[in-house]
C-alpha positions in Angstrom: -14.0 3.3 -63.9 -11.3 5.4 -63.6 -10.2 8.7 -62.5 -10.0 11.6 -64.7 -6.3 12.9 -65.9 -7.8 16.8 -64.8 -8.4 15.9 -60.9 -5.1 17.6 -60.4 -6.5 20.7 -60.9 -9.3 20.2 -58.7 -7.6 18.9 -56.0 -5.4 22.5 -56.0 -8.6 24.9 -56.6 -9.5 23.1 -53.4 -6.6 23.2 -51.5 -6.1 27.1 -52.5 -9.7 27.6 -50.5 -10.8 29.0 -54.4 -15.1 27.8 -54.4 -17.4 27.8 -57.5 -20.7 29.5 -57.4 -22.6 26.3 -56.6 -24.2 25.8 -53.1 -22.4 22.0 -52.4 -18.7 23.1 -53.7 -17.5 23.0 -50.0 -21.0 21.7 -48.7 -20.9 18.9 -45.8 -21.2 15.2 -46.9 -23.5 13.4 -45.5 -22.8 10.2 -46.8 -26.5 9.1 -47.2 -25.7 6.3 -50.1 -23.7 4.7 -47.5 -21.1 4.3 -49.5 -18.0 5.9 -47.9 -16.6 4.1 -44.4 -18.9 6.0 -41.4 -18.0 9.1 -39.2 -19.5 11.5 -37.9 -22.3 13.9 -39.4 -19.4 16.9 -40.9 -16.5 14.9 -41.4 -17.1 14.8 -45.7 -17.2 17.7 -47.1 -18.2 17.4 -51.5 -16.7 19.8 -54.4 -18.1 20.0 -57.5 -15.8 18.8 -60.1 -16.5 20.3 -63.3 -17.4 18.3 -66.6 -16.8 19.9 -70.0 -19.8 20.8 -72.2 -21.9 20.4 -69.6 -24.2 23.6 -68.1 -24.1 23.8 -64.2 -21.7 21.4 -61.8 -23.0 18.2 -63.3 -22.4 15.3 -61.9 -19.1 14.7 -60.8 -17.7 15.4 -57.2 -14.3 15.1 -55.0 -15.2 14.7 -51.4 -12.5 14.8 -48.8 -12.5 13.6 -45.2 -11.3 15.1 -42.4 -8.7 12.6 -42.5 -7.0 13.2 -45.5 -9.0 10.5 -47.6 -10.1 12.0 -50.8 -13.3 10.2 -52.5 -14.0 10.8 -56.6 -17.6 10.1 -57.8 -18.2 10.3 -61.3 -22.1 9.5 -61.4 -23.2 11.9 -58.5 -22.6 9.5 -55.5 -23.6 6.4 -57.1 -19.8 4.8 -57.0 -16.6 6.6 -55.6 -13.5 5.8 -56.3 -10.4 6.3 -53.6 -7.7 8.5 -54.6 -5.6 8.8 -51.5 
């Protein structure tokens, strides 16, 4: 699995505070798979990352930490992969 060359852009839509029209880009986390290292309920917060020809955010996601840790899931929270 690996992590797509387009994140960049992503990662600076986010950082800029830009949303897309979808009720989770910017939503709280809450880490219910398990998979991400525990804190408390607020600290993850998801944003949709999109995925060509597909209708709708689909099913990949950044999430970010209030740490700094930045979390891509390609298969709607079934994996993640660390980016920083």
């Amino acid at each position: 699995m690996s992590v797509p060359a387009d994140i960049a852009a992503t990662l600076a839509r986010i950082a800029s505070g830009r949303r897309l029209p979808y009720r989770n880009d910017g939503a709280v986390f809450m880490n219910r798979e398990l998979l991400l290292p525990l804190h408390q309920a607020g600290y993850y917060h998801e944003y949709v990352h999109l995925t060509a020809l597909v209708a709708g955010p689909g099913a990949r996601r950044i999430v970010i930490g209030q740490g700094g840790e930045v979390y891509y899931t390609p298969d709607h929270y079934r994996s993640f992969i660390r980016i920083r």
